[in-house]
N, C-alpha and C positions, 0 to 999 in steps of 0.2 A: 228271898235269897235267889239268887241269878242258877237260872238252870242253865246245864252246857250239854251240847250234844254235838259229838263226831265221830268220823269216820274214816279219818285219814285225807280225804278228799276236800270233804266241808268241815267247818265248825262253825256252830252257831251258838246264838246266846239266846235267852227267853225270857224274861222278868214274868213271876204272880202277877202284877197289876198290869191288868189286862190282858193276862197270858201272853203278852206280846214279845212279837220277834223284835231284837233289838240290834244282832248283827250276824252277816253270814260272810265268813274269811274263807278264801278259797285257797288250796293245798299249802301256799308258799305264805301264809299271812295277811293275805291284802285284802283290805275291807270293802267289800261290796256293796253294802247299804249308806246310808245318811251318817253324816256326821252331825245333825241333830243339834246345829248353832242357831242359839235361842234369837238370835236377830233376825231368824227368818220362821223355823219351825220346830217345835224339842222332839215332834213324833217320829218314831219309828216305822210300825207298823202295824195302827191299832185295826182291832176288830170291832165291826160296827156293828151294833144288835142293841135294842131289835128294829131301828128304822136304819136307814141310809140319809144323807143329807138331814136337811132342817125340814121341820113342820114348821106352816103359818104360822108366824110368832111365837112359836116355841112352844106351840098349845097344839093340843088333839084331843078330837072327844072319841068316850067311849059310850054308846047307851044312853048319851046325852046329858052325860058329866065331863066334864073339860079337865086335862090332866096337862101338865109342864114336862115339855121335855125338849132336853137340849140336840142341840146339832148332832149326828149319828150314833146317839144313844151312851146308854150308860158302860157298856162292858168293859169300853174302853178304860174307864177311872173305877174299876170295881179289882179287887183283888180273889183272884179265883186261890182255887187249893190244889197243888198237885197228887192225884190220885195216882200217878204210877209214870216210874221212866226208866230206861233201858239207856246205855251207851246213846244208841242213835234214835230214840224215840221218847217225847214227853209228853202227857197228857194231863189237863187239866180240867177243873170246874168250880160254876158258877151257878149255887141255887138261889133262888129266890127269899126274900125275906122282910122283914119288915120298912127298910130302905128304900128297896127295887120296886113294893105295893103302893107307896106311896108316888111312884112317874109310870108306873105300868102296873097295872092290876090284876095279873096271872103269875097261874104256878108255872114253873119252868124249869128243866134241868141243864145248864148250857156245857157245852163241853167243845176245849178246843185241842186238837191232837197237831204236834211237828215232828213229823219225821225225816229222817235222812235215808237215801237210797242211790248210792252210788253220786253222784255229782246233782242228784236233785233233791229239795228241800219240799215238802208235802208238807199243805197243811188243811185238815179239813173241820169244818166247825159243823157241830149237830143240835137242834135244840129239843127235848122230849117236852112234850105237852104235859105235865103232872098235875093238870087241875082235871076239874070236870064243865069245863065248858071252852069252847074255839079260843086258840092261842092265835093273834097275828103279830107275824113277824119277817121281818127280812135280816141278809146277813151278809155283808162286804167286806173286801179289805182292802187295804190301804198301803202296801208297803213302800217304803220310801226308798230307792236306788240310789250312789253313787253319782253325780251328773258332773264333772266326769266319772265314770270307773278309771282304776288303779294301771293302767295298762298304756299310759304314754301319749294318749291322743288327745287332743285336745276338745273342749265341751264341745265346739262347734261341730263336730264329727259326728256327733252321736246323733243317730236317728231311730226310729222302730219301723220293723216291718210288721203287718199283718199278715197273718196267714188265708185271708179271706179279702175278696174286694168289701167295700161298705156302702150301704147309701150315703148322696150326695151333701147330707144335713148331717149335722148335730145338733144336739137340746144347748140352750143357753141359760143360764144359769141369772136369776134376778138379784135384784139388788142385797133382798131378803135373805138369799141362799136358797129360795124355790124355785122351782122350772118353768123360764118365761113359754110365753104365750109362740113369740117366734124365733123361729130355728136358727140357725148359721152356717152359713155356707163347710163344708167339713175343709178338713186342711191338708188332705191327704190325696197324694199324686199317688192313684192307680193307689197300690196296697204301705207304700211308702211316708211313713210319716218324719220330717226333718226336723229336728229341732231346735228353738229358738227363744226366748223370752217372750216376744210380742206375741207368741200364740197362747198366752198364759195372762194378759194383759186383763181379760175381763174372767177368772175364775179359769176352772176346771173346763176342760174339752170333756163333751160329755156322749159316748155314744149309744146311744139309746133308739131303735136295738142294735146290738153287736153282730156282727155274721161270723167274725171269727171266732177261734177258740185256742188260738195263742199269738203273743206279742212278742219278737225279737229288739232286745234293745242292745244298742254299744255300737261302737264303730265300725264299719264294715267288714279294716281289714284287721280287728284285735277281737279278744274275748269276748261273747257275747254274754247275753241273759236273756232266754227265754223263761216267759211265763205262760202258763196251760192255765185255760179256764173251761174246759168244758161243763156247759151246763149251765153256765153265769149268764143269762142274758141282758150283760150292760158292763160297757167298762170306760170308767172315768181316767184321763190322763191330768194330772198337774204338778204347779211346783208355783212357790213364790217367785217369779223373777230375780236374777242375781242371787239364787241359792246353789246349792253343792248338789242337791238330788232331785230328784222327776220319779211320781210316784204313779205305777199303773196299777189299777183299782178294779178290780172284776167284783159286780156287785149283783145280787139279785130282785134288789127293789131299790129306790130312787127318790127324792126328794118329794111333797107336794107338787104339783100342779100350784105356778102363781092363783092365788087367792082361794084355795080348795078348801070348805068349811066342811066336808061329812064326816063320816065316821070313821075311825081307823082301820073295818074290815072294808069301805072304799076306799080307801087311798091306793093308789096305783104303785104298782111290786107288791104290795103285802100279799102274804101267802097266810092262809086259814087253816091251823096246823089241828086237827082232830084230837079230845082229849085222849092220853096215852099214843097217841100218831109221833114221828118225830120226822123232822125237817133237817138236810145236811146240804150243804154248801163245801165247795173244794177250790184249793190251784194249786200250783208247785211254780218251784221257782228253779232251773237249773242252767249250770255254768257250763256254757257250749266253748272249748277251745280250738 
């Protein structure tokens, strides 16, 4: 059942499966997020746990048993349980079981919390270790924007600012969905990112690392949308060409390495969560008028 949460300012919607954000209307009604036309993409704004991107062929070993699992993980198609919600705040989870043992073989308590606070939208995801041996895991998101937003201008308008200059490279993304071998020149004039289709022609712009710690998106001279990521070190920009929305993605681990066979505590971003330790990932999303 669709959770709803406002505050006079925001209203947002949540779906159990996958805890996911599925729309954020600002004061006057106007939807901010994706319209979510199956000719291009039906996501929202899943939460990826516990990888980011694709493993080699869909396969990762653990201990030298090879386990399946699909492009950023399963949280996304899993139905959490809501454990508690307020007017302006939801919180939900996701335990482990005989399902989730069979493509990831640890205990885990996942838990994703949306809050509203004045014109920003929080959402911060934590995973508790509950077994008794090393949990690895990474935790992104994915939300889908608007492209145009509601406010009169036209797509072509729309640009993002970083808050931070960046190195002159991005990672590029293989054929496979792993991270090629070599980079790409980045696309970004000084902290200015413009947007357009063709920068989306071969996949997701990938910045890996990030220097900033928030993105302004929307037209210069209308409503914006910042999103804060402090702490996220990596954030993926994309969109299907010729779709409605452009999703910025603050993540804190990343695809394979094209052709990377070791073990899932190598793999690059996984983070080694100590049994009983717990691991929290954040961003917010807020309506600048």
């Amino acid at each position: 059942m669709t959770v709803t949460l406002t505050n006079g300012t925001l209203t947002v919607a949540v779906e159990p499966l996958g805890a996911e954000l599925h729309s954020i209307k600002d004061p006057h009604g106007r939807e901010l997020m994706t319209n979510a036309d199956p000719a291009y993409w039906t996501g929202h704004a899943p939460i990826l746990f516990p990888i980011i991107g694709a493993v080699q062929d869909d396969r990762y070993h653990v201990d030298g048993t090879v386990y399946h699992l699909a492009k950023h993980g399963f949280a996304r198609r899993s139905m959490f349980v809501k454990v508690a919600q307020t007017d302006t705040s939801a919180r939900f989870e996701l335990v482990d079981d005989a399902e989730t043992r069979k493509v990831y073989p640890f205990a885990f308590v996942l838990h994703v919390e949306h809050r509203l606070d004045g014109a920003t939208l929080h959402t911060e995801v934590t995973v508790t270790n509950s077994g008794d041996r090393d949990l690895p895991a990474s935790i992104g998101f994915h939300p889908a924007f608007a492209w145009p937003l509601p406010y009169g201008r036209d797509r072509a308008a729309h640009r993002m600012v970083f808050s931070d200059a960046e190195v002159d490279t991005v990672a590029a993304i293989a054929a496979n969905g792993t991270i090629a071998a070599e980079r790409r020149p980045s696309p970004l004039d000084g902290t200015l990112l413009t947007l357009n289709d063709a920068l989306f022609a071969d996949d997701a712009l990938v910045f890996d690392p990030v220097q900033s710690d928030s993105v302004t998106y929307g037209a210069e001279d209308g409503p914006q949308l910042r999103v804060d990521f402090r702490g996220m070190p990596k954030l993926g920009i994309w969109t299907k060409p010729g779709s409605a929305f452009v999703c910025i993605e603050p993540w804190d681990g990343i695809a394979d390495p094209e052709g990377f066979a070791g073990d899932i505590f190598d793999k690059p971003g996984i983070h080694r969560v100590a049994p009983g330790a717990t691991h929290r990932a954040a961003m917010s999303v807020t309506l600048v008028e």
